[in-house]
ROROLUM-985909 format. One record per atom (N, C-alpha, C, O, CB): residue number from 1; atom name; x, y, z. Coordinates in Angstrom, 2 decimals, padded with zeros to 5 digits, always signed. Glycine has a CB too. Example, Ala and Ser with C-alpha at 12.3 -4.5 7.8 and 13.67 -1.06 7.14 Angstrom:
   num   atomo         x         y         z
     1       N   +013.19   -005.69   +007.80
     1      CA   +012.30   -004.50   +007.80
     1       C   +013.20   -003.30   +007.80
     1       O   +014.24   -003.32   +008.46
     1      CB   +011.31   -004.47   +009.05
     2       N   +012.85   -002.25   +007.08
     2      CA   +013.67   -001.06   +007.14
     2       C   +012.90   +000.03   +007.87
     2       O   +013.41   +001.14   +008.04
     2      CB   +014.08   -000.60   +005.72
END
This chain:
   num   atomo         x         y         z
     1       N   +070.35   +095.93   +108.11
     1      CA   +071.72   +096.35   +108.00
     1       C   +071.86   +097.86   +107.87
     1       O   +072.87   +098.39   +108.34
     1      CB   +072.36   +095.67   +106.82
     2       N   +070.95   +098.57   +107.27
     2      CA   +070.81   +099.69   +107.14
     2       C   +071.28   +100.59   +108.62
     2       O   +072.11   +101.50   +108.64
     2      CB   +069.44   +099.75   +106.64
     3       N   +070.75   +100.23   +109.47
     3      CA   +070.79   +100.62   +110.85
     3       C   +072.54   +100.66   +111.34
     3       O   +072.78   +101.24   +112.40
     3      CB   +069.78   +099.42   +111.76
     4       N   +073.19   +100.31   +110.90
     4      CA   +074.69   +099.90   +110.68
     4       C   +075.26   +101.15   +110.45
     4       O   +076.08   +101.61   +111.24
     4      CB   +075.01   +098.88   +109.45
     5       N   +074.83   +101.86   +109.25
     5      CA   +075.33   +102.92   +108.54
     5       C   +074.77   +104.04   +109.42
     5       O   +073.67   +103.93   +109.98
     5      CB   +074.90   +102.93   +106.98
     6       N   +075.69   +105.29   +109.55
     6      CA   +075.88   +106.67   +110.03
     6       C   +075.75   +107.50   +108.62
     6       O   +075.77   +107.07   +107.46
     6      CB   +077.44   +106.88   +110.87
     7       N   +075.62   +108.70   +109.05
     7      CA   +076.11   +110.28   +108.67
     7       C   +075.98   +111.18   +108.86
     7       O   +074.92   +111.65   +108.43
     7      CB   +076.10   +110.72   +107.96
     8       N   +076.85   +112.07   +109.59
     8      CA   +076.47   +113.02   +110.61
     8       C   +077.85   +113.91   +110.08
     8       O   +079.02   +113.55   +110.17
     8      CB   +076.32   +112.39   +112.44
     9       N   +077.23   +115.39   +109.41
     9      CA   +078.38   +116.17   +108.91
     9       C   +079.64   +116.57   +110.01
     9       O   +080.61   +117.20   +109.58
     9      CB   +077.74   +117.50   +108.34
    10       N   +079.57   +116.16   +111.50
    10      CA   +080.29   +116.45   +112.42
    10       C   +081.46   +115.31   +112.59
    10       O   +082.46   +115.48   +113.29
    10      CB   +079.44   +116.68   +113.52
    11       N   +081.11   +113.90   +111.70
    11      CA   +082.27   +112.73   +111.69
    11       C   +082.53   +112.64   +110.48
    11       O   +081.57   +112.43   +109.74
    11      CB   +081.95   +111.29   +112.23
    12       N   +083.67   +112.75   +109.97
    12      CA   +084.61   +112.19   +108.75
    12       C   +084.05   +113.00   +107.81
    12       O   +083.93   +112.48   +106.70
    12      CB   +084.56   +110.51   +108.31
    13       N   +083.56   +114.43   +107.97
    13      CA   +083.05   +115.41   +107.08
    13       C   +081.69   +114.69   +105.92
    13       O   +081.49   +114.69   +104.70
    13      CB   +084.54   +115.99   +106.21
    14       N   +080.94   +114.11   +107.22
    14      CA   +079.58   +113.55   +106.47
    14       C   +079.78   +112.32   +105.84
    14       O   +078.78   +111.73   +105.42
    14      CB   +079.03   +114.48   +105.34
    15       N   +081.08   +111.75   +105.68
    15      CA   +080.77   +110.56   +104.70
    15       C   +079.79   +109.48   +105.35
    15       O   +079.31   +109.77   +106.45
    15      CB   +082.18   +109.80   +104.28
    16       N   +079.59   +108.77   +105.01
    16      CA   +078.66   +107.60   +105.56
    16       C   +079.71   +106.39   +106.46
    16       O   +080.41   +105.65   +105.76
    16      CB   +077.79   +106.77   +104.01
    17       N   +079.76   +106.27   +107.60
    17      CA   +080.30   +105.64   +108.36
    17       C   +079.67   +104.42   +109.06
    17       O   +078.55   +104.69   +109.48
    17      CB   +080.67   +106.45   +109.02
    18       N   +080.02   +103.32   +109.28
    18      CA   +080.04   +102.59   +110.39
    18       C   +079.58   +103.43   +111.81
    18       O   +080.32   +104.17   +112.46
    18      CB   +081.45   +102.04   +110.44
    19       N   +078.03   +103.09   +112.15
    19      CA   +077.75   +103.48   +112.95
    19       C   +078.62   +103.27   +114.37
    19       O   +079.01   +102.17   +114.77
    19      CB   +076.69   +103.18   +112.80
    20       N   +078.79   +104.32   +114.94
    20      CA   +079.96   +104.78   +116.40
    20       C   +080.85   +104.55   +115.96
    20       O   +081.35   +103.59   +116.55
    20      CB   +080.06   +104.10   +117.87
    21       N   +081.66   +105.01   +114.88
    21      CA   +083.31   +104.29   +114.86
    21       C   +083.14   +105.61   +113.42
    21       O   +082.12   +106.06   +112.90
    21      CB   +083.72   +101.78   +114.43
    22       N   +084.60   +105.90   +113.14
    22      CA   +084.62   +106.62   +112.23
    22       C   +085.46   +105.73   +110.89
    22       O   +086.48   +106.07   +110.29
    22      CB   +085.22   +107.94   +112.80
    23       N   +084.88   +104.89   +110.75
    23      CA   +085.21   +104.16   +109.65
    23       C   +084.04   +104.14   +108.12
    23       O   +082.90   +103.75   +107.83
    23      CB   +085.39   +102.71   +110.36
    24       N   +084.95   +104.67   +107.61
    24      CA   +084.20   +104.81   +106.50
    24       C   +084.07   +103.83   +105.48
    24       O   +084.96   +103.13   +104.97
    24      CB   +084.55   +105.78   +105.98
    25       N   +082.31   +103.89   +105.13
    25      CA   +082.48   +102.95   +103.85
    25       C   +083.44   +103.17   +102.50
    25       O   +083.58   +102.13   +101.85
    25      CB   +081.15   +102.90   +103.29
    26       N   +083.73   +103.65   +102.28
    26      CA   +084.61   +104.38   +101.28
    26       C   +085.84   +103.95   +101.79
    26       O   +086.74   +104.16   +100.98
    26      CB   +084.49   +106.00   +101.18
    27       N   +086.09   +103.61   +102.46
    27      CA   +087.38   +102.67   +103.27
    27       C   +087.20   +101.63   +103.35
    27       O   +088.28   +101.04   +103.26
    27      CB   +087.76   +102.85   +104.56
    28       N   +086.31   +100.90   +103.49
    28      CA   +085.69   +099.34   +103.27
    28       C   +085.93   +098.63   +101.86
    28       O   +086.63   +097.67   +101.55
    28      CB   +084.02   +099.37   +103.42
    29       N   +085.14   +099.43   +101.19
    29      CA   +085.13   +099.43   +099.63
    29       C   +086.61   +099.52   +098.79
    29       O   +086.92   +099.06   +097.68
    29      CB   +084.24   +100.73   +099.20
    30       N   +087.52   +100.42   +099.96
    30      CA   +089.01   +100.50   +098.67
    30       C   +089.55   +099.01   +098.96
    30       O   +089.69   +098.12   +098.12
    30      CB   +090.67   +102.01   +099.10
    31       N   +089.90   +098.94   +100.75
    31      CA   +090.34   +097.84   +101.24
    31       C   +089.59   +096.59   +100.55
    31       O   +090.17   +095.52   +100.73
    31      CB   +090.19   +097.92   +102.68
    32       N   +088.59   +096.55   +099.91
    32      CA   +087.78   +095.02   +099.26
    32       C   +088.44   +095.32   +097.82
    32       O   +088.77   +094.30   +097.21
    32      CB   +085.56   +094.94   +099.22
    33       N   +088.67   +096.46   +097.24
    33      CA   +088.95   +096.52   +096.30
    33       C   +090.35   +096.54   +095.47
    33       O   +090.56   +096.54   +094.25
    33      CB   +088.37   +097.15   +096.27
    34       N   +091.52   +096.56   +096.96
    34      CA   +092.36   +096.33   +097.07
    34       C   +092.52   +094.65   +096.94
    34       O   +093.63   +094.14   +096.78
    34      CB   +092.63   +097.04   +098.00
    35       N   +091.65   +094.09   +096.99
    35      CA   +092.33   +092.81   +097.28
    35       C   +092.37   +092.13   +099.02
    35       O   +092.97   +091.10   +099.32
    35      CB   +093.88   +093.12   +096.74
    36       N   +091.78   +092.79   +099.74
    36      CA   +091.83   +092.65   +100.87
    36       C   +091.04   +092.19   +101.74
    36       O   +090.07   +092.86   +102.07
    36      CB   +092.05   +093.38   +101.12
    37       N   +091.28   +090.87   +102.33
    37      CA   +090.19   +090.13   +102.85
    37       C   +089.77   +090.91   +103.44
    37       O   +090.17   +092.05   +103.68
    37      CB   +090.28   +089.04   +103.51
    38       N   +088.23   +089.94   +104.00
    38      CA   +087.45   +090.21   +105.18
    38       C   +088.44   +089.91   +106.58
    38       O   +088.25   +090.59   +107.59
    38      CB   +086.04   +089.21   +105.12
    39       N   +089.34   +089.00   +106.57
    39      CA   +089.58   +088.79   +107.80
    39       C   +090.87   +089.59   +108.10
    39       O   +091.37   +089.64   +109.23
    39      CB   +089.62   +087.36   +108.06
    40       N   +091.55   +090.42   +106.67
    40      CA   +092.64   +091.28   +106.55
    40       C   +091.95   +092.77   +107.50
    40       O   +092.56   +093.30   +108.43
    40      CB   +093.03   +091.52   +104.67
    41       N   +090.61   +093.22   +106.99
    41      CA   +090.08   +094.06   +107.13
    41       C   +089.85   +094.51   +108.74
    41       O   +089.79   +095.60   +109.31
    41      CB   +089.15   +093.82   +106.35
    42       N   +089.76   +092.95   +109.22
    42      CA   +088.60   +092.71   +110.61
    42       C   +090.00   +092.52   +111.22
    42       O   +089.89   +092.77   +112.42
    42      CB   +087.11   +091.13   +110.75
    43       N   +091.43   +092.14   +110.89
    43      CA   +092.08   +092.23   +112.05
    43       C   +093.11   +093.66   +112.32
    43       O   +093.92   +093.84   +113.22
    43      CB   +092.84   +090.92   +112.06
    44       N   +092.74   +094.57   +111.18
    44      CA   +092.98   +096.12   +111.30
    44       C   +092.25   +096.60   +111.77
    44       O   +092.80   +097.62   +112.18
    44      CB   +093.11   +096.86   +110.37
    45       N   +091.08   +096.63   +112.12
    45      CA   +090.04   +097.14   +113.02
    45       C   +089.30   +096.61   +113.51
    45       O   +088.33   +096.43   +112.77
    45      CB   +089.43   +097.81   +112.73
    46       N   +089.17   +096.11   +114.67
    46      CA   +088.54   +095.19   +115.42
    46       C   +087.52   +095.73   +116.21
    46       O   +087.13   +095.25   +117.27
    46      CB   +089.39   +094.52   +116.17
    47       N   +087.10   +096.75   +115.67
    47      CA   +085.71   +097.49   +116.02
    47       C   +084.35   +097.22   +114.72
    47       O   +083.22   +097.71   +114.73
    47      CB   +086.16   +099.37   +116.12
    48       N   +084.96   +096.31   +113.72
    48      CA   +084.38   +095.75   +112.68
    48       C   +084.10   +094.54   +112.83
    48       O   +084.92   +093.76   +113.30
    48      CB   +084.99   +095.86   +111.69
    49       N   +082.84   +094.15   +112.43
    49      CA   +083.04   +092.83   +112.05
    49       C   +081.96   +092.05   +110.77
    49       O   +081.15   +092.80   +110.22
    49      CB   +082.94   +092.11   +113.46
    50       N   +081.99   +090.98   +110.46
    50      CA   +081.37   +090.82   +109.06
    50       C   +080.40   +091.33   +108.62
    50       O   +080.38   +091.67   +107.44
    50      CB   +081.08   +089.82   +108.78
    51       N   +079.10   +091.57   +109.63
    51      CA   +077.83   +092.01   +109.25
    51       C   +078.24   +093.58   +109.23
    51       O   +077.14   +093.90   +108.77
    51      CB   +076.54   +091.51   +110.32
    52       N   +078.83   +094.67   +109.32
    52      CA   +079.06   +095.78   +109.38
    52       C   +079.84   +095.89   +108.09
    52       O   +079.59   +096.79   +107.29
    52      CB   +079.62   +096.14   +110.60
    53       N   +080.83   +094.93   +107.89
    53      CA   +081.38   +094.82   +106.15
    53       C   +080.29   +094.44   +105.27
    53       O   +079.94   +095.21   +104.38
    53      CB   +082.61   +093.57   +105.84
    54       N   +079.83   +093.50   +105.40
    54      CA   +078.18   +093.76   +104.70
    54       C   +077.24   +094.39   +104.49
    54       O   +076.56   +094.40   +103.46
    54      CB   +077.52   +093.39   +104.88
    55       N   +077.08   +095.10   +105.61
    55      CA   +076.69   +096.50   +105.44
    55       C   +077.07   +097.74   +104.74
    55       O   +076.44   +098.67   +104.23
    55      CB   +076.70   +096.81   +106.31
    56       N   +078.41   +097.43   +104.92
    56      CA   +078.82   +099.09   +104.10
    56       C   +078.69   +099.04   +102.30
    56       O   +078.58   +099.88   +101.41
    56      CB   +080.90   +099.57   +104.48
    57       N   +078.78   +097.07   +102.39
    57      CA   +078.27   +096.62   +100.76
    57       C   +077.15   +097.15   +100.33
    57       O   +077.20   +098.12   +099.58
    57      CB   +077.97   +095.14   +100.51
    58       N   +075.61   +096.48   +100.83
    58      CA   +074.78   +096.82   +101.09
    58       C   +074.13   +098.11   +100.62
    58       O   +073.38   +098.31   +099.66
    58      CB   +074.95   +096.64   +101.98
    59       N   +074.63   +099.00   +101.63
    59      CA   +074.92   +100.51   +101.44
    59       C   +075.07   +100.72   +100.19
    59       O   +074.10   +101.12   +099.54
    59      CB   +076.07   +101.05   +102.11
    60       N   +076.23   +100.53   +099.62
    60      CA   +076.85   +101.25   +098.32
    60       C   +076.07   +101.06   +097.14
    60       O   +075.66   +101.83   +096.27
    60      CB   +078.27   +100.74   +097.97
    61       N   +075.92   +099.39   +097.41
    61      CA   +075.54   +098.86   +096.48
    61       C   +073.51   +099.96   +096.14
    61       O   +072.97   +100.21   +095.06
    61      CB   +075.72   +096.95   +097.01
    62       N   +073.11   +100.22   +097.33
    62      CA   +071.88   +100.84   +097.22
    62       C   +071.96   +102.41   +096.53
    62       O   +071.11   +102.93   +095.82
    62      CB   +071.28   +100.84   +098.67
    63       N   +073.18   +102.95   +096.94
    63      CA   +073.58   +104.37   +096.94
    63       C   +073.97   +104.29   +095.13
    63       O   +073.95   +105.34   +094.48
    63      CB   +075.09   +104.80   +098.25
    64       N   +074.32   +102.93   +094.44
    64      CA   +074.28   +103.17   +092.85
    64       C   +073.22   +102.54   +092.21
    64       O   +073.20   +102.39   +090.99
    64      CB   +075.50   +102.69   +092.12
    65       N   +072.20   +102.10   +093.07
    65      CA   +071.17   +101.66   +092.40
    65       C   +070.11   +102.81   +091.98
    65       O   +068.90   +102.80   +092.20
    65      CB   +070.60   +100.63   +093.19
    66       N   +070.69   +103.57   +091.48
    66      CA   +069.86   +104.65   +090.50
    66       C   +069.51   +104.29   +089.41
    66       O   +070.16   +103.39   +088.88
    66      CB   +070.46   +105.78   +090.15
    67       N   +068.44   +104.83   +088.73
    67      CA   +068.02   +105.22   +087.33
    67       C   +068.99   +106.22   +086.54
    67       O   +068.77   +106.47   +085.35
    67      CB   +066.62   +105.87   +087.43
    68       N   +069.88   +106.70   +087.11
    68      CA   +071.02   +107.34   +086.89
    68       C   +072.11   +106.65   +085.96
    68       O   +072.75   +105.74   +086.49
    68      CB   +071.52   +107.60   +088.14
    69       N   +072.32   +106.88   +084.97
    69      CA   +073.70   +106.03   +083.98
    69       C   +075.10   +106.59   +083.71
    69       O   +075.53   +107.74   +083.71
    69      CB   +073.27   +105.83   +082.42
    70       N   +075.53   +105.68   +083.54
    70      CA   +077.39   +106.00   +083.57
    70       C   +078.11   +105.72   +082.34
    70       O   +078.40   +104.60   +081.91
    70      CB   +078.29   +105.00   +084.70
    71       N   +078.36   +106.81   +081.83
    71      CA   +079.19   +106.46   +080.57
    71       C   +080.49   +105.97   +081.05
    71       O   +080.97   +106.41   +082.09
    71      CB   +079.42   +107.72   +079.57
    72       N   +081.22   +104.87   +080.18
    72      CA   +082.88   +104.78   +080.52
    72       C   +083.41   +104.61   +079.49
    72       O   +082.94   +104.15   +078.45
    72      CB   +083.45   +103.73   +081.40
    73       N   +084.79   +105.13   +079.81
    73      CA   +085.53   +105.07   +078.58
    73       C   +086.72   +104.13   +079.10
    73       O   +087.43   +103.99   +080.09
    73      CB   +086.01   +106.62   +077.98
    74       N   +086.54   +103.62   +077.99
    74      CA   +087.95   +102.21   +077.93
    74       C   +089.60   +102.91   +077.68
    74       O   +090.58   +102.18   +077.62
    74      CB   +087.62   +100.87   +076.09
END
């Protein structure tokens, strides 16, 4: 899935994209986090489709798997 994901500082100012398409994971992630299906997602852009939404999961999910910690405040 990895192979899925882009970043090239010349599209969407480097963010990590959906390889050939300038869709960003960071756009994947609000739209899921919005509340917004997969099939809400996939019929706004139909240059997507499930394994590429899985991917941008994937992705993220690797990009906070640091040894790195997060304080939060309630």
């Amino acid at each position: 899935m990895e192979n899925l994901i882009s970043s090239d500082p010349k599209i969407m100012m480097g963010k990590p994209v959906i390889k050939n398409t300038r869709i960003t994971v960071e756009m994947i992630l609000e739209k899921l986090g919005a509340k917004e299906s997969f099939e809400q997602i996939l019929k706004e852009h139909p240059g997507l489709d499930e394994e590429k939404i899985l991917a941008a999961l994937d992705f993220a999910a690797k990009v906070l798997n640091t040894d790195t910690h997060y304080s939060t405040v309630a």
